[in-house]
N, C-alpha and C positions, 0 to 999 in steps of 0.2 A: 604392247600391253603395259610395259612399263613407264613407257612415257605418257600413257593416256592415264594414270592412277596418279603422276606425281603431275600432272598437269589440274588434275581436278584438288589434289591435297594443295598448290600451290592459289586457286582460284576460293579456297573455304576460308582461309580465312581473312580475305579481302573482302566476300561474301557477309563477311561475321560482322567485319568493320562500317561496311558499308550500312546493313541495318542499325546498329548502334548510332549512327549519323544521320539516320532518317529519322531514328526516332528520337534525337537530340534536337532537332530541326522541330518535328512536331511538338517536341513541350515545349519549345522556344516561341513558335508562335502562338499555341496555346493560352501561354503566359502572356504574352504582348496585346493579344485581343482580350484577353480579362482585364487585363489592365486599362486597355483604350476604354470598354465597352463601361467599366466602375467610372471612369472617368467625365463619362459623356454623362455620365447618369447624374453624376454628383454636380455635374454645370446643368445638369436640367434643373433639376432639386433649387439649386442657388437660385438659378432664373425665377425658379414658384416663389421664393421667398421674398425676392426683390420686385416681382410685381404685387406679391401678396396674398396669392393664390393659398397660401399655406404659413402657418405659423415659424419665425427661424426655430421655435424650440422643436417641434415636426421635426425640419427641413434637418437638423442636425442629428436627431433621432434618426431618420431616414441613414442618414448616412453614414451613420455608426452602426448598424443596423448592417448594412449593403460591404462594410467593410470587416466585420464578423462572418458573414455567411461565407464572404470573398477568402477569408480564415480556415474556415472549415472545411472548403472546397478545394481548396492548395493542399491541405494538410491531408485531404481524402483520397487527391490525385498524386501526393507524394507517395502514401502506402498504395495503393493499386500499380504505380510506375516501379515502386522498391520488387512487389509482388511477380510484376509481368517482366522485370530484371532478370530475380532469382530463377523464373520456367526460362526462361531463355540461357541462361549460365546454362539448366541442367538438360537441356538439349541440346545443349551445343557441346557437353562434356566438358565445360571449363569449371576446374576444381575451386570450391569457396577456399576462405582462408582457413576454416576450421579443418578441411581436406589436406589441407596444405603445412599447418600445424601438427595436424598429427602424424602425417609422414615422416616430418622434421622429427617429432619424438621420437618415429622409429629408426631411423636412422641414427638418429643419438645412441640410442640402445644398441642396434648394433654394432654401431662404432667403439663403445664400450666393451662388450661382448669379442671381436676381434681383437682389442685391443689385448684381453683380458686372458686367450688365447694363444699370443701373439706371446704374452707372460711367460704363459706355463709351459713352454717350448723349451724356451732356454734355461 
């Protein structure tokens, strides 16, 4: 029994590691095909301008335009990925810093408190 509980405690948090790395992997490519995908856009754009298809002042509207929204959409996938970070920290039971900070307070305080203790003894 004992071996089959520190077998599963030793397998979580390679578990914990492992999703972290998949999902490090997913905004990696996420981000690469945004990128590819702006890019191809913006050599299309160029192509209408150079045949004529479309005015460069468009053509550069277009692409200021494509590179705004490209803004928006990074900055919308960074707070939803900050978001689905923090449900994952608090499932997994891993303490934020502010957890972590206030312990340290108290332990400050008790440390002081023993100390304080430790005093009036002698």
């Amino acid at each position: 029994m004992t071996g089959k509980s520190q077998n599963q405690s030793e397998k979580g948090p390679d578990k914990h590691h492992s999703l972290f790395d998949i999902t490090r992997k997913v905004m990696l490519a996420s981000i690469g095909a945004m990128a590819i995908a702006q890019d191809e856009l913006e050599d299309f754009i160029e192509r209408l301008v150079e045949r004529g298809e479309i005015e460069e002042k468009e053509g550069s509207g277009l692409i200021q335009e494509l590179k705004a929204k490209r803004k928006q959409r990074m900055e919308k996938g960074e707070e939803e990925l900050q978001k689905r970070i923090n449900q994952l920290l608090k499932r997994v039971d891993i303490p934020s810093k502010s957890d972590l900070e206030a312990l340290n307070q108290k332990i400050s305080n008790l440390s002081k408190k023993i100390d304080e203790l430790k005093k009036d003894q002698k």
